[in-house]
C-alpha positions as CSV (number, residue, x, y, z in Angstrom):
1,X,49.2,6.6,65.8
2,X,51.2,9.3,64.0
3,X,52.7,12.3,66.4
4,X,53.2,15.1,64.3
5,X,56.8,16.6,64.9
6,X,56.5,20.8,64.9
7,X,59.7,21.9,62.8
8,X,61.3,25.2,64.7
9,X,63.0,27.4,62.1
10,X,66.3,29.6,63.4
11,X,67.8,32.2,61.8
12,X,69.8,32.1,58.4
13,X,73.7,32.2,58.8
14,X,73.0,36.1,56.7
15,X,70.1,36.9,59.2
16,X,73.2,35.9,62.0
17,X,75.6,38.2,59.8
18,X,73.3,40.8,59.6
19,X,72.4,41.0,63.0
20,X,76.4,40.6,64.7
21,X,76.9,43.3,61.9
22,X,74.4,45.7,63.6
23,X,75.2,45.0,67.2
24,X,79.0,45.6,66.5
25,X,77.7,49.2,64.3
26,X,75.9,49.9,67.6
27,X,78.3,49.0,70.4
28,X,81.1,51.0,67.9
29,X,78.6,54.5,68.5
30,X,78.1,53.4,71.7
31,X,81.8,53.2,72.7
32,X,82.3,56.7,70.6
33,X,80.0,58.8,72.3
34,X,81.2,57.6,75.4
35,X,84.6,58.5,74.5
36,X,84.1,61.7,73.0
37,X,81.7,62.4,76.1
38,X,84.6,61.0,78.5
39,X,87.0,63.6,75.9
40,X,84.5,66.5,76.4
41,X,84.2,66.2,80.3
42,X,87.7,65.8,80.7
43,X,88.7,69.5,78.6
44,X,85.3,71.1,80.6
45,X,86.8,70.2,83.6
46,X,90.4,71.1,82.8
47,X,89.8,74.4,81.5
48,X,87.0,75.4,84.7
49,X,89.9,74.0,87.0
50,X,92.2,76.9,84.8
51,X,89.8,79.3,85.1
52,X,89.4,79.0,88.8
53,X,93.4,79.0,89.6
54,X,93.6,81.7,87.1
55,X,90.9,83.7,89.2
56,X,92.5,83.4,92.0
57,X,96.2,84.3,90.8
58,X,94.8,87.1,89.6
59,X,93.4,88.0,93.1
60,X,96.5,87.6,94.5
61,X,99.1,89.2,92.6
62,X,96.3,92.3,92.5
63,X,96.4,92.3,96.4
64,X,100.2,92.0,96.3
65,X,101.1,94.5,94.1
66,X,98.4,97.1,94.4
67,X,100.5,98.8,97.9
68,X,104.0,98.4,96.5
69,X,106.1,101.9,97.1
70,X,104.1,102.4,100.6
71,X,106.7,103.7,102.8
72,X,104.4,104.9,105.8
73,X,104.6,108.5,104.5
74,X,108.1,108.0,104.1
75,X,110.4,108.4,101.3
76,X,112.2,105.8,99.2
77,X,115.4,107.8,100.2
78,X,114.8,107.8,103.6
79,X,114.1,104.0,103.6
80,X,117.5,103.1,102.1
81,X,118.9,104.9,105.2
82,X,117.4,102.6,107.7
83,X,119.8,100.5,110.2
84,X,119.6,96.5,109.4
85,X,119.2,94.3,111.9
86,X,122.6,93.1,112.8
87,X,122.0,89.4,112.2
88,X,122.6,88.3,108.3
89,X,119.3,87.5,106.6
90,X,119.6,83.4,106.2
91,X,119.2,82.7,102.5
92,X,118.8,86.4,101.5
93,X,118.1,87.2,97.9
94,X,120.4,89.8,97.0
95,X,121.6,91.3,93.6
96,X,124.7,92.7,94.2
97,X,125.8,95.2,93.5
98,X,122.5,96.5,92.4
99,X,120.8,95.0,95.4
100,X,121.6,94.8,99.1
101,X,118.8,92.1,99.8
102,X,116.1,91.7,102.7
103,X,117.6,95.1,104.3
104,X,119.4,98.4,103.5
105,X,123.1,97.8,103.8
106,X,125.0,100.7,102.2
107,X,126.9,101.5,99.5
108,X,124.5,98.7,97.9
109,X,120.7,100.5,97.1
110,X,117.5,99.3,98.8
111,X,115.3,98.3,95.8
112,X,111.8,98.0,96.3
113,X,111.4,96.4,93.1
114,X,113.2,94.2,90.5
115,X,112.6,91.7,88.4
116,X,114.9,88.9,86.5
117,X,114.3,87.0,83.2
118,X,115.4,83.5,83.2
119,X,116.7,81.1,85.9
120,X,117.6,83.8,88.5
121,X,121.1,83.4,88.3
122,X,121.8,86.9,89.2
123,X,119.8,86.7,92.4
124,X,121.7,84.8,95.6
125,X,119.5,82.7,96.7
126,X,117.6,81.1,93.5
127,X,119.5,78.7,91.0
128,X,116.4,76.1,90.0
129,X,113.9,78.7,88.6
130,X,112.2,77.9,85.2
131,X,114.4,78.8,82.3
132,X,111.7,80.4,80.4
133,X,109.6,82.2,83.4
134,X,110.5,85.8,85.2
135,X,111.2,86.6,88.6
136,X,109.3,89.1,90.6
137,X,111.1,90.9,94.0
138,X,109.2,93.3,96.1
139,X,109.6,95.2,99.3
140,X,107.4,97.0,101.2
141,X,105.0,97.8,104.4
142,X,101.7,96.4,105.1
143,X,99.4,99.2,105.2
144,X,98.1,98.7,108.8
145,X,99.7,99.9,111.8
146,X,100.1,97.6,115.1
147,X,100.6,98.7,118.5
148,X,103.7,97.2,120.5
149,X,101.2,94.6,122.2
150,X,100.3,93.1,118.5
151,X,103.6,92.6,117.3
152,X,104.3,88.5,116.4
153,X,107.7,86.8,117.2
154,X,108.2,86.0,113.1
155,X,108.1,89.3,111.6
156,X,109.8,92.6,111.3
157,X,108.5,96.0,111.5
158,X,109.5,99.6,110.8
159,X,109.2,101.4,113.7
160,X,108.2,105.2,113.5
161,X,108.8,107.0,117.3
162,X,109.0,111.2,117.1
163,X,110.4,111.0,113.2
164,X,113.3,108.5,113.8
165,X,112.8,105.5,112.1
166,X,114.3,101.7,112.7
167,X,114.3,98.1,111.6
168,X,112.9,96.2,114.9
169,X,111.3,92.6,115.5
170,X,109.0,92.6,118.6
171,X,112.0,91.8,121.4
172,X,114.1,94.9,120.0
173,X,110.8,97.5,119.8
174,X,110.3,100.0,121.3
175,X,107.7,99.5,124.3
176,X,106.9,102.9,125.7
177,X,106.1,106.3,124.2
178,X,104.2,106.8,121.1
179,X,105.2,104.4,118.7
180,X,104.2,103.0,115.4
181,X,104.9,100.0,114.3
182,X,104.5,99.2,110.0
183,X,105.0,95.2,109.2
184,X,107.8,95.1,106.8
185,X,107.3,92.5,103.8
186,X,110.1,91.3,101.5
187,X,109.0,88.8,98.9
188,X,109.9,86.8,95.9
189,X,107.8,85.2,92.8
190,X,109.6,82.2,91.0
191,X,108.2,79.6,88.6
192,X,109.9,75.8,89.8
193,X,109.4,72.3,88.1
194,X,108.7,70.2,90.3
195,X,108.5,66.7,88.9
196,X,107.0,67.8,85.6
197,X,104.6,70.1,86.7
198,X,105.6,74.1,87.2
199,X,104.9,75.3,90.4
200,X,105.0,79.1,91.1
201,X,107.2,79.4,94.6
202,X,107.2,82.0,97.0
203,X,110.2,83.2,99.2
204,X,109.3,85.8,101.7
205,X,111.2,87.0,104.7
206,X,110.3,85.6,108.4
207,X,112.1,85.8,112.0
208,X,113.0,81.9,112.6
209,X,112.4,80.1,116.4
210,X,116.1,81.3,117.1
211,X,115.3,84.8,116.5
212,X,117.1,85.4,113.1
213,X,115.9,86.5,109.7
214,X,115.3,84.4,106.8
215,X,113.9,83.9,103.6
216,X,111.2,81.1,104.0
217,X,110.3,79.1,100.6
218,X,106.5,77.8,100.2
219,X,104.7,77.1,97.1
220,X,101.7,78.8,96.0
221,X,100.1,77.0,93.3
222,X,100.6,73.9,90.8
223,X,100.4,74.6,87.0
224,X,101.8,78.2,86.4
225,X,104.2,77.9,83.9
226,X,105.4,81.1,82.8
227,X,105.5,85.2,84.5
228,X,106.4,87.8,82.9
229,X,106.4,91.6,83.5
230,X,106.7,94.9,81.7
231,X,106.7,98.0,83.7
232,X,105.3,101.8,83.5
233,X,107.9,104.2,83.8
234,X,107.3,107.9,85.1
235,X,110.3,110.0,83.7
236,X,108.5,113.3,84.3
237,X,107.8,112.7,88.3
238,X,104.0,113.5,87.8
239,X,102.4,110.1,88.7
240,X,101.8,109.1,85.2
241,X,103.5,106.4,83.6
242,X,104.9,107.7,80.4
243,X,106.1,104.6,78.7
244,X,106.3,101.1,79.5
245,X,109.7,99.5,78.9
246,X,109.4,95.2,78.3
247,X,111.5,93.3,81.8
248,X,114.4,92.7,78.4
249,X,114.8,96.9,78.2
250,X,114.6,97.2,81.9
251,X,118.4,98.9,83.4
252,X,119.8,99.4,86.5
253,X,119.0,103.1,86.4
254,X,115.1,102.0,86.2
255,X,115.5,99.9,89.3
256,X,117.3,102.6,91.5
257,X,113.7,104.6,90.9
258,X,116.0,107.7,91.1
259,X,115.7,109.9,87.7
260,X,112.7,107.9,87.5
261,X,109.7,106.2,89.1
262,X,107.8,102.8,88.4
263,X,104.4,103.3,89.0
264,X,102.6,100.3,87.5
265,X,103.5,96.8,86.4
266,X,101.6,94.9,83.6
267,X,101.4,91.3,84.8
268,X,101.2,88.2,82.1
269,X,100.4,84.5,83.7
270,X,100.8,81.1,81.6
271,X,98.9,78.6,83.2
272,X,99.6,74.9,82.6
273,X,96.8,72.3,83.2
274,X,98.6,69.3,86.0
275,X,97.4,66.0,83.5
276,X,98.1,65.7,80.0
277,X,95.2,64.9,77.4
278,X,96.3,62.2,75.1
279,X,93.4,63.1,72.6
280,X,94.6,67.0,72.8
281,X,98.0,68.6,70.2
282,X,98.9,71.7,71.3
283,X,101.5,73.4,69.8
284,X,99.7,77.1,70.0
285,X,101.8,80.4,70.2
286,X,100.5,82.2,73.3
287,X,102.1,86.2,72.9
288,X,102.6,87.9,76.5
289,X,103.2,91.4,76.2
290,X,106.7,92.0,74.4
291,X,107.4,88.2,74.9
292,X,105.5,84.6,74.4
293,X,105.6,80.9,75.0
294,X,105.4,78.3,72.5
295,X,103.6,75.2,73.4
296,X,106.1,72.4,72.4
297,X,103.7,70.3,70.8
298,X,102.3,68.7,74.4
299,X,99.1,67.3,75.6
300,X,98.5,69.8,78.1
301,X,96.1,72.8,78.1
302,X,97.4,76.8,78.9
303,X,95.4,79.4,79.6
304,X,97.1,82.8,79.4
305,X,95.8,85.4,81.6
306,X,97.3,89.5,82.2
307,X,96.5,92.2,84.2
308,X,97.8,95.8,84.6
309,X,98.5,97.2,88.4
310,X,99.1,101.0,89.3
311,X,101.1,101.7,92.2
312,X,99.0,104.9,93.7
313,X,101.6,105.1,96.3
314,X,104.5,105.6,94.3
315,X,102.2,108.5,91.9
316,X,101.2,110.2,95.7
317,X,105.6,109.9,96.3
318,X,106.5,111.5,93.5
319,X,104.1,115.2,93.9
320,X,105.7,114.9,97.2
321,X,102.3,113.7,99.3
């Protein structure tokens, strides 16, 4: 008896060609999409991330700046008159002899205001700051007034009792009679590297454990590159800016705010994303204000970002309210 042998048929060596050829074509659009999906994510995420630290710099340089040349009602003049504490300011940031630091210290002005372009050389207590970056120095009061009972151990205060006026923490205030008492705020804006990534820094004056002043260093947020500043100048003493002169033009005379006021300050941020994009070139020009930043040719995202801040208090010094 014959058994009849069923012959099974495969595919052809150009059927096997064929289909290897389609299956690579599809895993190669597979692994594309994927990539230029994993490419997409990665610059949605990286500029939202900008956008939100952008946001909130914003926020907080407006909230900074917005009381600078509050005195308490007080005059600029009357401020540089104040007694210092006796106790030298550890770390103080002084530009002498334009500036006397943390505190008045005559024959050396009070200046409320000043800002540097470059490393900070000039100023006493930097020497790291970012090459390219600005530095921004402030004094002034907090707008709220404590009673004796809500003073804190770290601080300092200006102390208002019948007119007189006085630098105090809260073991030399006054605790009887009525007394004012105005927190006193010294600060300073840097931009640091800090193991390849620019961090903006923040020096502000505090009353150490031991009862001395100092100038405290924090940072504030990873991936600002670049500040800079340009500033409204009121030459006529009626509130109004008349000009604004780039931080290049600024002199001493413009600092000393005494044949002339500042009265607003025009803010320009460079932020830096933290990780590089191998798939991303960017060697954009980014202008800020009288100035700019060019992008070396990097893998890393920027977002610039500006604002413009009047100084109401300083407008209300000058017509004398």
């Amino acid at each position: 008896m014959r058994v009849a042998v069923q012959r099974q048929y495969g595919l052809s060596l150009v059927e096997l060609m064929i289909a290897a050829t389609l299956a690579l074509s599809l895993l190669a659009v597979l692994l594309t999409t994927t990539s230029k999906q994993a490419q997409m994510s990665r610059e949605t995420m990286q500029l939202a991330m900008l956008q939100q630290q952008g946001q909130l710099l914003l926020n907080l340089l407006q909230t900074e700046l917005q009381h600078l040349g509050f005195w308490a009602g007080f005059s600029l003049e009357q401020m540089r008159q104040l007694q210092a504490p006796a106790a030298p300011v550890i770390g103080d940031c002084s530009q002498l002899p334009l500036d006397s630091g943390s505190f008045p210290e005559p024959p050396a002005l009070l200046i409320p205001l000043y800002a540097e372009f470059g490393a900070g050389h000039g100023i006493s207590c930097l020497g790291q700051g970012a090459e390219h970056s600005s530095i921004l120095q402030f004094k002034r009061l907090l707008a709220q007034p404590l009673e004796h009972a809500e003073l804190k151990p770290n601080r300092y205060y200006l102390q208002v009792e019948a007119g007189s006026l006085r630098l105090v923490d809260s073991d030399t205030a006054s605790a009887s009679g009525p007394v004012e008492f105005w927190p006193y705020l010294h600060q300073l804006f840097y931009v640091q590297w800090q193991q390849d990534i620019p961090v903006l820094m923040r020096k502000r004056l505090i009353r150490n454990q031991a009862g001395s002043p100092r100038l405290h260093t924090d940072s504030v947020m990873d991936g600002v590159e670049m500040l800079y500043f340009e500033f409204g100048i009121d030459s006529t003493f009626d509130g109004r800016a008349n000009y604004f002169l780039p931080l290049q033009q600024m002199q001493p005379e413009h600092w000393y705010q005494q044949s002339s006021r500042i009265v607003a300050i025009s803010y320009y941020v460079l932020l830096r994303s933290l990780d590089a994009d191998r798939h991303y070139l960017n060697d954009q020009w980014y202008p800020m204000g009288q100035s700019g930043f060019q992008a070396p040719g990097d893998n890393y995202r920027r977002l610039p970002l500006q604002g413009t801040q009047y100084f109401h208090n300083a407008a209300l010094q000058n017509h004398g309210g």
